[in-house]
Residue, then its C-alpha position, 0 to 999 in steps of 0.5 A: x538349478x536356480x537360487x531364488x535371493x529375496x532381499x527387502x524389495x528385490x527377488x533375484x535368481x541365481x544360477x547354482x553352478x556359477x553363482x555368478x553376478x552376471x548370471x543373476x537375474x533381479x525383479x522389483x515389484x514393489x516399493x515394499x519389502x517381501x515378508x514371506x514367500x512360497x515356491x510350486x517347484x512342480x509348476x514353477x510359481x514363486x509367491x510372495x507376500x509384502x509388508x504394505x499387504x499385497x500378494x504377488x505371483x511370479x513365473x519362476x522362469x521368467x520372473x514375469x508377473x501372473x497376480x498382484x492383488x492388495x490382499x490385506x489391510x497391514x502386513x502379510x505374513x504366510x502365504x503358500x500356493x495350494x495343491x493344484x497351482x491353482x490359487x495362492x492364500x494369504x494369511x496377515x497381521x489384519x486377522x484375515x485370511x484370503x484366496x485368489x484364483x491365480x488364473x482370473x486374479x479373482x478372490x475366491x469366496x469371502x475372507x476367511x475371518x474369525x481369528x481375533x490377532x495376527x494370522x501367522x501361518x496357513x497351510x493347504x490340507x492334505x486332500x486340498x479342499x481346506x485350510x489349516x491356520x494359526x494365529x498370535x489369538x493362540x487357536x489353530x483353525x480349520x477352514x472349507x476353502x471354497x464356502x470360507x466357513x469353519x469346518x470345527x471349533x477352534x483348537x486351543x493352542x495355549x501360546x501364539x502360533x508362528x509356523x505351521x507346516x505337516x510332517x514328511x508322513x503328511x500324519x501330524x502337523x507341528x505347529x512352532x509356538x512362543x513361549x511368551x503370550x503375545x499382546x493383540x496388534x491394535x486396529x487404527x487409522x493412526x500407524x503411529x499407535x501400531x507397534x513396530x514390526x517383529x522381525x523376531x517372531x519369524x527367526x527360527x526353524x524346524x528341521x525334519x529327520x527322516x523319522x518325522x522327528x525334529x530339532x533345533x529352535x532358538x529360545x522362547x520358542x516351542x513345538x506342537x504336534x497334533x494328529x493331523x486327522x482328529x488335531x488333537x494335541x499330542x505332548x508338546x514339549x518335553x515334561x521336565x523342564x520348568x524354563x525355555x529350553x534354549x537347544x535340542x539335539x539328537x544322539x548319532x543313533x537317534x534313539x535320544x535327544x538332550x535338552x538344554x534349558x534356561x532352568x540350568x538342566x540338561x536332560x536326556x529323553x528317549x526319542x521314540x516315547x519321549x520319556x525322560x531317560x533315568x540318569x545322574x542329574x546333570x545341572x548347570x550354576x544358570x542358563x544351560x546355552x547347549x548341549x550336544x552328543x559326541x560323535x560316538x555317543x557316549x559323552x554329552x557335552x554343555x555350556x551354560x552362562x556360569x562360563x565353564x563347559x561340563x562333560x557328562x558320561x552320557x550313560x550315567x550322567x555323571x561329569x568326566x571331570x572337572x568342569x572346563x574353565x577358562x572362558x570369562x563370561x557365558x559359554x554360547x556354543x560348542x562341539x566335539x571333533x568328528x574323533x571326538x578326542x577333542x572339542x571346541x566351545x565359543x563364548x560370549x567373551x569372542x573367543x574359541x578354546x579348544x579341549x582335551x576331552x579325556x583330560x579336559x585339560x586346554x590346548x592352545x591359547x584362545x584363540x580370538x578376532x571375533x569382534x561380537x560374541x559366538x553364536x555357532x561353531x562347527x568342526x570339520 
């Protein structure tokens, strides 16, 4: 029934049904902006972490504060509430990791330390007794709450971790990895030798299906996932492609997904085994943005930055047609009406063009006003 808004300093709490000013509530309680937060929606805790190190939990009806703590020598970046609601852990840019007793404020055992670079990410296993964590050293550890001791030796992740979080079956943990090594933030009194802060690193998402199964990451950034009992790695990412794969999309049956990449390939794979699903090659002149089913499932639709949209027969691969030319610089995104006869695509040029998808013919002028290019369309 409540929209929690976090924006730099300020936490302000939303009725959902008014979504009104006068109905909103606002808390400061720092002079530092929050760079993570957590939500117990069963107890109703809300935990934050901010950028000069301090961890904070709030009542979420209230707003009143339970626990402030300056928890880490530079910026917090995870931090999540275990289990039982009794303590809150905190992961940061110090290479430490810390859990306080949210009742008494007190910090429960030593920190967790062992990781050699920014810890990005700490979750609660699934029994509650340990920690599961990742960091920019490219390891994934896990760690005895109560002792602070590691529980096993570090799995060897091969990229810096961002994000870390267990499947709905609660049987793997995906790991969201950068494709692009990422260099060790230096330790010095002098701030000025510190580099300046990534907001980047934290702009993306992963979306569950009911399956387990997920989409939908920007580019340079991959998924992992590991058998949450033994954490050995299953295949990560896609076998095929030589690039970044800048969009991934599920067929409205979920039997398969395509893949977009910056190799200039669109490739379609089975769902279930993740083998690639023999078809025509489908292959762009350059970065491939997108590439997406039609409602029915029988086209693929892609745009890439040689300006044109291509519409592939999705149970051969082969193209429809020509290629849908119009756009003068790189086409960023796109979709197909719920009908799929027609579609839509947006470009870097700001304009929308819209499709005949059995002709692949324009219909209508561009239509234009945006004043940066398309990053997202939808059709209703």
């Amino acid at each position: 029934s409540k929209i929690i808004c976090v924006c730099g300093e300020l936490i302000t709490e939303l009725d959902s049904k008014s979504l009104s000013e006068k109905s909103s509530r606002t808390a400061h309680l720092r002079q530092s902006n929050i760079r993570c937060m957590a939500i117990d929606e069963k107890l109703k805790l809300l935990a934050f972490g901010f950028e000069d190190g301090h961890v904070a939990v709030v009542d979420a009806d209230s707003l009143d504060v339970r626990l402030t703590r300056k928890a880490h020598a530079y910026a917090v970046n995870a931090i999540t509430i275990s289990l039982d609601g009794s303590r809150v852990i905190s992961a940061g840019d110090d290479d430490d990791i810390k859990v306080w007793n949210i009742s008494t404020g007190r910090n429960v055992g030593t920190s967790l330390s062992g990781h050699d670079g920014p810890v990005c990410a700490v979750i609660p296993s699934r029994d509650g007794k340990s920690l599961v964590s990742g960091s920019w050293d490219l390891t994934m550890r896990l760690w005895d709450i109560e002792s602070g001791r590691p529980l096993q030796e570090p799995i060897l992740s091969n990229f810096p971790i961002h994000f870390l979080a267990f499947t709905p079956d609660n049987t793997r943990i995906v790991s969201v990895c950068s494709t692009q090594r990422a260099g060790k933030i230096l330790k010095d009194e002098d701030e000025s030798k510190l580099p300046p802060p990534s907001v980047e690193r934290y702009n993306f998402f992963a979306e569950f299906e009911d399956d387990s199964k997920f989409y939908a990451l920007p580019k340079g950034l991959m998924i992992q996932v590991w058998d949450a009992d033994i954490l050995q790695s299953q295949p990560s990412t896609p076998p095929g492609h030589t690039d970044d794969v800048n969009s991934v999309a599920f067929s409205p049956d979920g039997k398969q997904v395509v893949s977009a990449s910056v190799d200039g390939f669109v490739r379609v794979w089975d769902a279930e085994s993740g083998e690639p699903v023999k078809l025509e090659q489908m292959q762009h002149d350059g970065s491939v943005c997108f590439a997406l089913f039609s409602p029915d499932g029988k086209q693929i639709m892609s745009g890439g930055i040689d300006n044109v949209v291509r519409v592939w027969d999705a149970c051969t691969g082969l193209l429809l047609h020509e290629p849908l030319e119009g756009h003068t610089t790189g086409v960023s995104c796109g979709a197909f009406s719920p009908d799929g006869t027609k579609l839509v695509s947006g470009s870097v040029d700001k304009t929308l063009r819209m499709w005949n998808v059995s002709t692949g013919q324009a219909t209508g002028a561009p239509i234009t006003g945006h004043a940066e290019r398309l990053l997202d369309v939808s059709y209703s």
